[in-house]
C-alpha positions in Angstrom: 58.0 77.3 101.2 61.4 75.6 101.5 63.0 78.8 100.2 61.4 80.8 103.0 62.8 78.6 105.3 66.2 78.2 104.0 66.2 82.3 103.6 64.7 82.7 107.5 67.6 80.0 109.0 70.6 82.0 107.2 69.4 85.2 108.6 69.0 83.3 112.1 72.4 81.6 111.7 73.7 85.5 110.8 72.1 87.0 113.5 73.7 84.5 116.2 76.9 84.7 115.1 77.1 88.6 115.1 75.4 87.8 118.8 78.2 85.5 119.7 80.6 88.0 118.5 79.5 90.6 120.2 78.9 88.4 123.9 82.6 87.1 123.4 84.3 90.6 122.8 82.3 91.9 126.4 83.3 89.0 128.5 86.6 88.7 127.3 87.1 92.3 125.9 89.4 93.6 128.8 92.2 90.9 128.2 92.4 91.8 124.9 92.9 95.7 124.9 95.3 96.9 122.3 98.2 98.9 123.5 98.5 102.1 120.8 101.8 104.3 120.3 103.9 106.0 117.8 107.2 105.7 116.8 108.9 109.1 116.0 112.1 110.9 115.2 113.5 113.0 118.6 114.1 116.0 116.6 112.0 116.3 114.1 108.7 114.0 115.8 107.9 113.0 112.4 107.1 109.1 112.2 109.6 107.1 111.5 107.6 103.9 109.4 108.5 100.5 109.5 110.3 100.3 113.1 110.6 97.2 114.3 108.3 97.1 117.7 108.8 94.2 120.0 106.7 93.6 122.8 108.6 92.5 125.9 108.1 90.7 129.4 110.8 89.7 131.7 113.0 90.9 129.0 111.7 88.3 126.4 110.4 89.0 123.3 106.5 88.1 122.9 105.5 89.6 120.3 106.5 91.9 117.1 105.1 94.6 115.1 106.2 96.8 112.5 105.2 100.4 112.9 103.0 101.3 110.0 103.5 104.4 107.3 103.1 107.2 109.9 105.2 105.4 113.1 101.9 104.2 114.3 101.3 100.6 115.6 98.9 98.2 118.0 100.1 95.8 120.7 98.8 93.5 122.9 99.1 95.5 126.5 97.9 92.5 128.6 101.6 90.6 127.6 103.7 94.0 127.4 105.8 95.4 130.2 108.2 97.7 127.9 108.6 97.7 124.4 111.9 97.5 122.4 112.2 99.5 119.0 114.9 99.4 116.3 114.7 101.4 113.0 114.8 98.6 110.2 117.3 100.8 108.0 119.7 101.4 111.5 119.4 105.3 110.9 118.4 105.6 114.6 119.7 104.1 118.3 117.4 101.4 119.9 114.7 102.5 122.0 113.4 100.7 125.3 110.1 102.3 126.6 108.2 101.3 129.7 104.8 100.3 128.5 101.8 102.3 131.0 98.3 100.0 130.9 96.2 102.0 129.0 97.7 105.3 127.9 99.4 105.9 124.7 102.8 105.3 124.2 105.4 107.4 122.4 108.6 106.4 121.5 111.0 109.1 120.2 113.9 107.5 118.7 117.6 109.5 118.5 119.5 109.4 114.9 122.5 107.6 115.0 124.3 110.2 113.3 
């Protein structure tokens, strides 16, 4: 009998933390959203991977990213009003993009050479 109730208060315990989860992410949901872009080469529009991606307000860094494999990365669009990106190797110019609230932002960066 103790087993049975050990086994039913997990799955309770389970079950309100999944709830919790879930009532935190709808309440607070909106100031969380994730701004999404690419980083790309002008002329080719091939990713360019590893691009450092800062996040910036006032013209302060707030946060940093590095662009993953395929240019792609995820910021934080509730802090962002444009976004800075360098090329880690320094085979392109920096990049300073205005950041639009909910669209998809693409940042096509010109070789140096």
């Amino acid at each position: 009998m103790r087993r049975m109730g050990r086994t039913a208060a997990r799955w309770l315990l389970a079950l309100l933390t999944v709830a919790l989860g879930f009532v935190i992410a709808a309440c607070y949901g909106a100031m969380y959203a994730f701004q999404r872009g690419r980083v790309v080469d002008a002329r080719s529009q091939q990713g360019v991977s590893n691009a450092r991606v800062e996040c910036r307000s006032d013209g302060r860094t707030v946060l940093a990213v590095q662009a993953g494999p395929d240019g792609s990365f995820d910021l934080d669009q509730g802090m962002c009003d444009e976004v800075l990106v360098q090329d880690a190797d320094g085979r392109y110019r920096p990049q300073t993009v205005p950041v639009t609230s909910g669209s998809f932002t693409s940042v096509a960066l010109e070789p140096t050479k």
